[in-house]
MARBA-3410 file (N, C-alpha, C, O; in Angstrom, 1 decimal):
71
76.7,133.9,46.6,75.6,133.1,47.0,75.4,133.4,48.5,76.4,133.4,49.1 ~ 74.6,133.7,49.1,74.0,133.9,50.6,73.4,132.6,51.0,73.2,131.6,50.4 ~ 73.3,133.1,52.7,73.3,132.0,53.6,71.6,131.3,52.6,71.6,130.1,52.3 ~ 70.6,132.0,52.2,69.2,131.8,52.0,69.4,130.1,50.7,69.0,129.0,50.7 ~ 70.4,131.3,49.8,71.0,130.1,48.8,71.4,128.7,48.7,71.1,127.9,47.9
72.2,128.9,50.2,73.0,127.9,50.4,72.1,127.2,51.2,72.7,126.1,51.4 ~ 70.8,127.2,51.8,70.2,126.5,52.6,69.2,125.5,52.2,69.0,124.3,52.6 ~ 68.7,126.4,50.9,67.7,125.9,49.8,68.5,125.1,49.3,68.0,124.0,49.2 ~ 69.9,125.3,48.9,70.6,124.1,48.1,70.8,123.2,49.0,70.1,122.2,48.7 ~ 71.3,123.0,49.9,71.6,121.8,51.2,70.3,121.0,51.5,70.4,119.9,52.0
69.3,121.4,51.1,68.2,120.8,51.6,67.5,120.5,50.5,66.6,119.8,50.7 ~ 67.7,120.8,49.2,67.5,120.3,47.8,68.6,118.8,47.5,68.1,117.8,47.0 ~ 69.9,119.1,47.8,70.5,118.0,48.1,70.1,116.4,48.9,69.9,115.3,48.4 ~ 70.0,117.0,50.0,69.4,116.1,51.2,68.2,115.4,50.2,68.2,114.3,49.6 ~ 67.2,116.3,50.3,66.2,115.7,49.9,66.2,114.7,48.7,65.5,113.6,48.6
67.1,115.2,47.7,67.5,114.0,46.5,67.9,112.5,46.7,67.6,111.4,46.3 ~ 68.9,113.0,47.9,69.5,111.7,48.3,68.6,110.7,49.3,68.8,109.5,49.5 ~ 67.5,111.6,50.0,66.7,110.8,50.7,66.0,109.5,49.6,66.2,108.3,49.5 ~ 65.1,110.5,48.9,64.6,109.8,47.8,65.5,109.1,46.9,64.9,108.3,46.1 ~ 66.5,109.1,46.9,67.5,108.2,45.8,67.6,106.8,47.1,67.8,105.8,46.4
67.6,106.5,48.1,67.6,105.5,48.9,66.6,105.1,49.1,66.7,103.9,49.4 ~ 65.5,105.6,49.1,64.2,105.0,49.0,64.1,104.0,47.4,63.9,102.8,47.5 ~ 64.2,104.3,46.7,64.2,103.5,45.4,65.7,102.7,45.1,65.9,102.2,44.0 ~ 66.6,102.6,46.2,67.5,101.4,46.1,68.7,102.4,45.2,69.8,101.9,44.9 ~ 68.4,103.6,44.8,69.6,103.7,43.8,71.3,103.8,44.7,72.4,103.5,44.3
70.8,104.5,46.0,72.1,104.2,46.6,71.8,103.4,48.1,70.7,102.8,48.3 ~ 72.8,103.4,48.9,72.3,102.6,50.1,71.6,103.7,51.2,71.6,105.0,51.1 ~ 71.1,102.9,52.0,70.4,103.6,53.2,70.9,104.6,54.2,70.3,105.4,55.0 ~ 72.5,104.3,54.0,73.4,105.6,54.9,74.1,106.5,53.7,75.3,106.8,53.8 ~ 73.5,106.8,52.8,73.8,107.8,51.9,72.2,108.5,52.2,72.3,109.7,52.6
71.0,107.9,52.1,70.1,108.2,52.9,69.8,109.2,53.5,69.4,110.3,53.2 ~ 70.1,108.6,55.1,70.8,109.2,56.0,71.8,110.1,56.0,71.8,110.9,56.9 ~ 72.4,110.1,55.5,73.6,111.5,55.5,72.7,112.8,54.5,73.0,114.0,54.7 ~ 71.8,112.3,53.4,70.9,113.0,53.1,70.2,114.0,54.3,70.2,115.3,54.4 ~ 69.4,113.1,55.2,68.8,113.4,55.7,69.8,114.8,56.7,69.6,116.0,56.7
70.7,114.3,57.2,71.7,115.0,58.0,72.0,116.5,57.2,71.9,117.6,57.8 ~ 72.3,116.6,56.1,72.4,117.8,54.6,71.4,118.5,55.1,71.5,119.6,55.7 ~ 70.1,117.9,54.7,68.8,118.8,55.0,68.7,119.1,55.9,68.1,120.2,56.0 ~ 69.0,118.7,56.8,68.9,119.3,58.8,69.8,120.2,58.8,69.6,121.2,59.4 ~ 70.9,120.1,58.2,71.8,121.2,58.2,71.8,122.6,57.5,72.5,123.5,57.6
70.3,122.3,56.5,70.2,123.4,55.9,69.0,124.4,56.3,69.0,125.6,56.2 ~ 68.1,123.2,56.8,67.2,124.1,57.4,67.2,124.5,58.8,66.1,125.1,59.1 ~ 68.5,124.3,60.0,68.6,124.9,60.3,69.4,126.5,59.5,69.0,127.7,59.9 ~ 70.3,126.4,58.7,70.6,127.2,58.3,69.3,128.5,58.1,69.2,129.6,58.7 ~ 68.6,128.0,57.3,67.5,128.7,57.0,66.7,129.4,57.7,66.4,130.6,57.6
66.3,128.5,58.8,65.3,128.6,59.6,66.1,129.1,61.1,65.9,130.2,61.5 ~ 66.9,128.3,61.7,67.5,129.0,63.0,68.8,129.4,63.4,69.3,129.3,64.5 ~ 69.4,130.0,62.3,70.5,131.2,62.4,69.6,132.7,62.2,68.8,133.0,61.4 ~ 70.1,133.5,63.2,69.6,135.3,63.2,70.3,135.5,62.8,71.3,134.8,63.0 ~ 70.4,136.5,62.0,71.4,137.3,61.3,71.5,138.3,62.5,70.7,138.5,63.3
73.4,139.1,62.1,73.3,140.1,63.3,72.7,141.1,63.2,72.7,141.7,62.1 ~ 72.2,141.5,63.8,71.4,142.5,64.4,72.5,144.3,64.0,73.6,144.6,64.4 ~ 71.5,145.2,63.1,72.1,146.2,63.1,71.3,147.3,63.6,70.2,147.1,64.2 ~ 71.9,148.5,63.2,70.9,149.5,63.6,69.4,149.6,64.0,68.9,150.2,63.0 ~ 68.3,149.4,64.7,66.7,149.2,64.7,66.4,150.1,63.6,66.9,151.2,63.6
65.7,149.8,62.5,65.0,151.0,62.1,64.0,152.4,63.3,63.6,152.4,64.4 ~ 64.0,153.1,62.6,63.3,154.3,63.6,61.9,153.6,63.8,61.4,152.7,63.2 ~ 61.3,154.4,64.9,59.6,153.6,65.2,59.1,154.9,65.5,60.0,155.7,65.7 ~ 57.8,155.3,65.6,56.7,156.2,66.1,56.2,156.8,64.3,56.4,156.2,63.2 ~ 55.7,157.9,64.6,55.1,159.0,63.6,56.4,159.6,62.9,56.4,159.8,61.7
57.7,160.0,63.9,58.9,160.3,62.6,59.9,159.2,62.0,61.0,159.2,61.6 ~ 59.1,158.5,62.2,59.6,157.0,61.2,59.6,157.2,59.6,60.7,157.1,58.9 ~ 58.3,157.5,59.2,57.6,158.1,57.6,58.2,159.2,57.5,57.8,159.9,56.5 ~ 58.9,159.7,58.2,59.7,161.7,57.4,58.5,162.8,57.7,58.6,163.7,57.0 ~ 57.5,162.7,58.6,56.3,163.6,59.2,56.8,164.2,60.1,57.1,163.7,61.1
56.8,165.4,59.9,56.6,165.9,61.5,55.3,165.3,62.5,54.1,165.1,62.3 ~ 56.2,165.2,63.9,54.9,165.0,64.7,53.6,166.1,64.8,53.6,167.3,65.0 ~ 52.3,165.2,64.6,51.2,167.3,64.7,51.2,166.9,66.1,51.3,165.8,66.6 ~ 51.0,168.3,66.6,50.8,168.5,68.0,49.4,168.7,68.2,48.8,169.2,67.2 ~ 48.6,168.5,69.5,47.6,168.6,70.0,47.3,169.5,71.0,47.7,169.2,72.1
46.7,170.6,70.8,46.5,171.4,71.4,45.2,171.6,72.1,45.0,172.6,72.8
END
């Protein structure tokens, strides 16, 4: 499972339990700890960078062209 996985589920979580305290099925600090799940996932999601590897290549020999020259 990857971080993407695990973020969507933490925040699929969260959000269950928000809504399960809205309708009384559990109490209001299961709620809340819902809510805390989903913050925890969307930062997951949204503000962890993954590390940084190699740049891919940039310019015209990016695509496998030789450069044309201008003469």
């Amino acid at each position: 499972m990857n971080r993407n996985q695990i973020s969507w589920w933490l925040w699929a979580i969260g959000t269950v339990l928000i809504a399960l305290s809205w309708f009384d099925v559990v109490s209001g600090t299961v709620g809340w700890c819902g809510f805390g799940i989903g913050m925890i996932g969307s930062v997951l999601g949204w503000g962890v960078v993954p590390p940084r590897g190699n740049p891919p290549p940039e310019g015209p020999e990016a695509d496998g062209r030789e450069k044309e020259r201008e003469d």
